[in-house]
DOTI-405687 format. One line per field, with one value per residue (C-alpha): x, z, y; residue number from 1. Coordinates in Angstrom, 1 decimal, always signed. Example, Ala and Ser with C-alpha at 12.3 -4.5 7.8 and 13.67 -1.06 7.14 Angstrom:
# residues 2
X <- [+12.3 | +13.7]
Z <- [+7.8 | +7.1]
Y <- [-4.5 | -1.1]
kevo <- [1 | 2]
***
This chain:
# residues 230
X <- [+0.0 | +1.5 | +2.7 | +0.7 | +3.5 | +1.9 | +4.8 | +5.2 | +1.4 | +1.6 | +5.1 | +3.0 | +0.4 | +3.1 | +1.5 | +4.6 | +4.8 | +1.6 | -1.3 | -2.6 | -3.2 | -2.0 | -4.0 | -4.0 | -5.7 | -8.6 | -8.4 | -12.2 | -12.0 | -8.6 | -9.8 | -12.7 | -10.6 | -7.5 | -8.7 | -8.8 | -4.9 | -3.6 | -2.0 | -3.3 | -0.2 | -0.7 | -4.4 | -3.9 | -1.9 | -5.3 | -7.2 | -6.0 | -7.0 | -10.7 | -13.1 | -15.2 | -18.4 | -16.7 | -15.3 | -19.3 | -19.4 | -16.9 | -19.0 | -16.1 | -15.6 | -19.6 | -19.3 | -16.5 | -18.6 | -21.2 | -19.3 | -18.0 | -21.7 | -22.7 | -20.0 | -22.1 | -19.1 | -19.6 | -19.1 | -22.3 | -24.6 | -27.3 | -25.3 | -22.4 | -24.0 | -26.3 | -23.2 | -21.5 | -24.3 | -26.9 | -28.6 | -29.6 | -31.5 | -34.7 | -35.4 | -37.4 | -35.6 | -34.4 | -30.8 | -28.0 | -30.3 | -28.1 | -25.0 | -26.7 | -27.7 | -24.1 | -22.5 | -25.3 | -24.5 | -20.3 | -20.8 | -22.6 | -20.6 | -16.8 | -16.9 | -15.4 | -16.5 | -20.1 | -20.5 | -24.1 | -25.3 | -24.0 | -22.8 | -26.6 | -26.9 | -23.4 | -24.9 | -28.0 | -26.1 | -23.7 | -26.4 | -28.2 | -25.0 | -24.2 | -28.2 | -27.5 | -24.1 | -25.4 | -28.5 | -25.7 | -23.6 | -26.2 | -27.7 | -24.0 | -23.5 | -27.0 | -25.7 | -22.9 | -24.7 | -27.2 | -24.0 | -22.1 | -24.0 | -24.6 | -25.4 | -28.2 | -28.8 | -31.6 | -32.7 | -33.3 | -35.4 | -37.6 | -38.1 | -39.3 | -41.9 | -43.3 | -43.1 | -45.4 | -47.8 | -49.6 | -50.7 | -51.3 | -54.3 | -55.5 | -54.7 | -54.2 | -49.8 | -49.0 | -46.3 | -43.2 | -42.0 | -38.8 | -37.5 | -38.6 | -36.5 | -33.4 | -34.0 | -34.7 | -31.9 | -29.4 | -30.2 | -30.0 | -26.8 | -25.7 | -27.0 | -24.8 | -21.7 | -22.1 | -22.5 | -19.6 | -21.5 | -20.2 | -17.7 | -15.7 | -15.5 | -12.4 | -13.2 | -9.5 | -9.4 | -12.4 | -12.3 | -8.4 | -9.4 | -9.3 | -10.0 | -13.3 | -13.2 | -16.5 | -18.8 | -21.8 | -25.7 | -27.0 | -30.3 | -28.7 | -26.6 | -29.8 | -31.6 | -28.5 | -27.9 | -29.6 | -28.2 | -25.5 | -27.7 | -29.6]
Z <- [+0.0 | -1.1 | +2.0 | +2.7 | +1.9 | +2.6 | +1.6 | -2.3 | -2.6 | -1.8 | -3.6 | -7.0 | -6.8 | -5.8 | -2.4 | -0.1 | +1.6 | +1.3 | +3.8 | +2.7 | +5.5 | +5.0 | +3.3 | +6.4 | +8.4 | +6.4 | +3.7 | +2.2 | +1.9 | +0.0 | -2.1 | -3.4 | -4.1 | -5.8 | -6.7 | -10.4 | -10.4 | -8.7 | -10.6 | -9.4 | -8.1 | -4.8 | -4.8 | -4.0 | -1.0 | +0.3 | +0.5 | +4.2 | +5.3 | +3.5 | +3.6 | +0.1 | +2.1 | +3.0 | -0.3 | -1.9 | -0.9 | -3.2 | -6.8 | -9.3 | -7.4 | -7.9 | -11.3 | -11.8 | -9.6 | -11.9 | -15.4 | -14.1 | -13.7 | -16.4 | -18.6 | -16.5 | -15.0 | -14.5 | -10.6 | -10.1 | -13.0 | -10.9 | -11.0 | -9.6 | -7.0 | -5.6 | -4.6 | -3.0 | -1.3 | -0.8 | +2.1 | -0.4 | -2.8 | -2.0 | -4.5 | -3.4 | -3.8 | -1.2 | -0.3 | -1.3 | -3.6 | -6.5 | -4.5 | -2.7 | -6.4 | -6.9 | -4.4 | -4.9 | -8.8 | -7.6 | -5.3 | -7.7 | -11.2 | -9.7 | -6.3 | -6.3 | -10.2 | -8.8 | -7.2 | -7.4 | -3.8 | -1.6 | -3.5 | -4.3 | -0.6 | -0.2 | -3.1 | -1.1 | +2.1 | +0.7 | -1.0 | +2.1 | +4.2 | +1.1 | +2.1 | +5.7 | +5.0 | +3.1 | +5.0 | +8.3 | +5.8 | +4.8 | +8.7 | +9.4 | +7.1 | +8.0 | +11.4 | +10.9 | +8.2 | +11.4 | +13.7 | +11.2 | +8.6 | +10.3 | +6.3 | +4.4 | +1.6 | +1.7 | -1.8 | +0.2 | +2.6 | -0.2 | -2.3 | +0.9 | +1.8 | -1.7 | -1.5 | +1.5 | -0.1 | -1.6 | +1.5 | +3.2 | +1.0 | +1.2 | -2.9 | -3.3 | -3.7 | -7.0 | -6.8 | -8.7 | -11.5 | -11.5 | -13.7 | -11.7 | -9.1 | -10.9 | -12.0 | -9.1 | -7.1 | -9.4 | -9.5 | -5.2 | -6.3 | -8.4 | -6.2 | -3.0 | -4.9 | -5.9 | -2.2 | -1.0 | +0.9 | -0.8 | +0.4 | -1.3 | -3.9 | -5.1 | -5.1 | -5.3 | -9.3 | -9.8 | -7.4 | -8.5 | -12.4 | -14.0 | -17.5 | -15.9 | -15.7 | -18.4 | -19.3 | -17.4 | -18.3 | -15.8 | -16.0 | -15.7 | -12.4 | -10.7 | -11.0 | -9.1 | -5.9 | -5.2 | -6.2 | -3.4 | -2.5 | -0.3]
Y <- [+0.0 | +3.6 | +5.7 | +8.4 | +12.0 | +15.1 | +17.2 | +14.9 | +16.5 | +19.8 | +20.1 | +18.8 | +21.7 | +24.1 | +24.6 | +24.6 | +27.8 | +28.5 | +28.6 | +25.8 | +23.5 | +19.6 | +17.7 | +15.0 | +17.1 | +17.8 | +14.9 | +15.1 | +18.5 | +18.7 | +16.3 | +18.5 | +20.8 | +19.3 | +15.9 | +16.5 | +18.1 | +15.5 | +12.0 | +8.5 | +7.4 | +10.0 | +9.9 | +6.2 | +7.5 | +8.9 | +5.3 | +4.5 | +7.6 | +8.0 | +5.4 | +4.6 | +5.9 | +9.2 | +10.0 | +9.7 | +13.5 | +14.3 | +14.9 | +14.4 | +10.5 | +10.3 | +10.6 | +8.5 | +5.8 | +6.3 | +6.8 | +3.2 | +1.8 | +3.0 | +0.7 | -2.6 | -4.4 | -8.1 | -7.7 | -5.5 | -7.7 | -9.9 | -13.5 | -11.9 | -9.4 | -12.0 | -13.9 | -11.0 | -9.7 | -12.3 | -10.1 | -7.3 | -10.1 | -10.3 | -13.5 | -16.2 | -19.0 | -20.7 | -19.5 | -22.6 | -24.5 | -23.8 | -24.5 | -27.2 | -29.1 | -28.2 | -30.4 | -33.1 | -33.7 | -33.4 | -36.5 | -38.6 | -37.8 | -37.5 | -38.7 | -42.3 | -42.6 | -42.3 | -45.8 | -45.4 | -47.2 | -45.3 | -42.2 | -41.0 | -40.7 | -39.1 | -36.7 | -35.8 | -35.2 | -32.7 | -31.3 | -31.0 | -29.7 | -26.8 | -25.5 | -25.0 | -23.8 | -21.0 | -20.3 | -19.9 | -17.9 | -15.3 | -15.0 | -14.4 | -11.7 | -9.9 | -9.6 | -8.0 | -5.4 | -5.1 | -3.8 | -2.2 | -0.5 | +3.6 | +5.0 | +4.7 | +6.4 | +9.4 | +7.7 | +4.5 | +6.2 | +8.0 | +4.8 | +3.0 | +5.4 | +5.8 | +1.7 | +1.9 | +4.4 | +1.6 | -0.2 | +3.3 | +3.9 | +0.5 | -0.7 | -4.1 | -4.5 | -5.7 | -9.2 | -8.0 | -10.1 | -12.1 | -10.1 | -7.2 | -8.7 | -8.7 | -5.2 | -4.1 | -5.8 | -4.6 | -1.0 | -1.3 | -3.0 | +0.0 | +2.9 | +1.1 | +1.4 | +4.7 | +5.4 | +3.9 | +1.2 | -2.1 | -4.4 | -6.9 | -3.9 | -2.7 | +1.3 | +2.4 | +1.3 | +3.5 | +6.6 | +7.3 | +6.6 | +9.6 | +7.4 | +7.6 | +11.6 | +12.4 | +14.7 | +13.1 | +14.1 | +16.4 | +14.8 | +11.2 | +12.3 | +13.8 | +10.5 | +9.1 | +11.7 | +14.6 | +18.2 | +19.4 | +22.5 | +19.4]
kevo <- [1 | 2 | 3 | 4 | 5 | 6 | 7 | 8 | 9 | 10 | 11 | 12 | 13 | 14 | 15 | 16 | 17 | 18 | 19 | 20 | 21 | 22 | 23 | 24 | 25 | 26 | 27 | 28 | 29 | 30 | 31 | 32 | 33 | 34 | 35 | 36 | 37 | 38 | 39 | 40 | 41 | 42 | 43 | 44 | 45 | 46 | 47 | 48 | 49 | 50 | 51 | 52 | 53 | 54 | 55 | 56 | 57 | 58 | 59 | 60 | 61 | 62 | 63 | 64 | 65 | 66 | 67 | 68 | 69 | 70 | 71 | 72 | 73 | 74 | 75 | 76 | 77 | 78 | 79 | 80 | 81 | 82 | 83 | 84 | 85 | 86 | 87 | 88 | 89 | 90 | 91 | 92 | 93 | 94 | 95 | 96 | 97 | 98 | 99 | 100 | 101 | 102 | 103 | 104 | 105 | 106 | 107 | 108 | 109 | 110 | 111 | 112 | 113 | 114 | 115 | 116 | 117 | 118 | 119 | 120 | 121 | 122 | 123 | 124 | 125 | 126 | 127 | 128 | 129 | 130 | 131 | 132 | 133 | 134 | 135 | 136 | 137 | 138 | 139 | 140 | 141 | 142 | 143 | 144 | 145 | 146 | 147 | 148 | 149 | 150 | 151 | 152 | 153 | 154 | 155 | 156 | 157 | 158 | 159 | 160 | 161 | 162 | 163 | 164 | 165 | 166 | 167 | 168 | 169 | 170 | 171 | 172 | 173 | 174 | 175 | 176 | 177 | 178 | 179 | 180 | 181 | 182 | 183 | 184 | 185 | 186 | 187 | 188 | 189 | 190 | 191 | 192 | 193 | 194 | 195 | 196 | 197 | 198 | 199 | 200 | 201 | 202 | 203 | 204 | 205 | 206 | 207 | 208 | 209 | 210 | 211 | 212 | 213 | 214 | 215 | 216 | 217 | 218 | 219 | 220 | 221 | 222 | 223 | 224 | 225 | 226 | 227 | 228 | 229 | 230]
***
C-alpha cells in the first residue's frame, strides 16, 4: 500500500509555503478541491486515510462511480452481486439451492466414479449440508450489516416510503415479477456502490481513475444523488 507523503502532494500543486493547511488534516476537503490536479499514483496515498463511504461526498468521485456503472461491469450484474451480497436479494428461492444441487451432482458424477449405492446418498447429504451452509452464511452476514451498517442512503429512505404508499391507502400490492426482481436488485446493487457502501469492492481502481473523468448528463446524475444544494 502507497505511503501516505503530505509534503510529495503539496510540492506537485506548488502549495509549499503556502497557507494551505496539509492535506491529512482535512483529507475530504482537499480532495474537493485538488482531486482532479492531482496524478493517481498520490491519490492512492489517500485510501488508508478516507473510507469509500466518506469520499461519496466528493462529486467528481460520484461521477467517476457512476461513469464506471454505467459501462455494466460483470461484478455488479445480478449472478455476480447476488453472490457478493446475498442479504440485499430479496429473490425467493431458497438460499443454497443452486449450491446445494451443486455439491449433490459433484458427489454422484466425480466422487469415487459415482458408485451409485452409496454415493446418491453421499450426493443428497452434501447437497443438504451446502443448504444449511449457506442459509448460516447469509444470517451471518445480515448480522454484521445489522452492527455495522450507520449509512443509508436518503434515496433509500424516499423509495421506501413511496413503496409503503400503496398499502397506506389501502390498494391491493402488486407481486413483482422475476425479472422485476433482478432489476430491481441490481439497481439497489448500483445505487450502494455509488454510495460507498459495498464491500468486497475494489473502489480504489475506480475513485483514483481519471479514464473515468466524463462529461456526465445532468439529467442522468440527478436521477443518481440529489443536487449538493440538499
Amino acid at each position: 500500500m502507497a505511503t501516505f507523503n503530505a509534503q510529495a502532494i503539496l510540492s506537485f500543486l506548488g502549495l509549499e509555503g503556502t497557507d494551505e493547511s496539509s492535506p491529512s488534516n482535512e483529507p475530504i476537503n482537499f480532495l474537493s478541491k485538488y482531486l482532479l490536479q492531482l496524478p493517481p499514483h498520490l491519490l492512492v496515498t489517500f485510501s488508508p486515510i478516507t473510507s469509500p463511504k466518506e469520499r461519496t461526498t466528493i462529486p467528481a468521485i460520484r461521477n467517476r462511480r457512476l461513469e464506471y456503472v454505467r459501462s455494466k461491469p460483470e461484478e455488479l450484474a445480478f449472478s455476480s452481486a447476488r453472490q457478493l451480497w446475498p442479504t440485499l436479494w430479496p429473490g425467493r428461492e431458497r438460499r443454497g439451492v443452486e449450491e446445494g444441487n451443486e455439491e449433490k451432482q459433484w458427489a454422484e458424477n466425480n466422487f469415487l466414479q459415482g458408485t451409485e449405492k452409496h454415493v446418491k446418498k453421499l450426493g443428497s447429504l452434501l447437497g443438504q449440508y451446502e443448504e444449511e451452509r449457506e442459509g448460516q452464511r447469509v444470517r451471518e452476514i445480515r448480522r454484521e450489516q445489522a452492527v455495522a451498517e450507520e449509512f443509508v442512503p436518503e434515496e433509500d429512505e424516499d423509495s421506501d416510503e413511496s413503496d409503503d404508499e400503496p398499502a397506506a391507502s389501502g390498494q391491493p400490492e402488486v407481486e413483482e415479477s422475476e425479472a422485476e426482481l433482478k432489476a430491481a436488485f441490481e439497481r439497489r446493487i448500483q445505487e450502494r456502490f455509488i454510495y460507498g457502501l459495498l464491500d468486497h469492492v475494489d473502489y480504489d481502481r475506480v475513485d483514483w481513475n481519471e479514464n473515468l473523468d466524463r462529461d456526465l448528463d445532468r439529467d442522468m446524475e440527478e436521477k443518481w444523488f440529489d443536487d449538493e444544494e440538499d
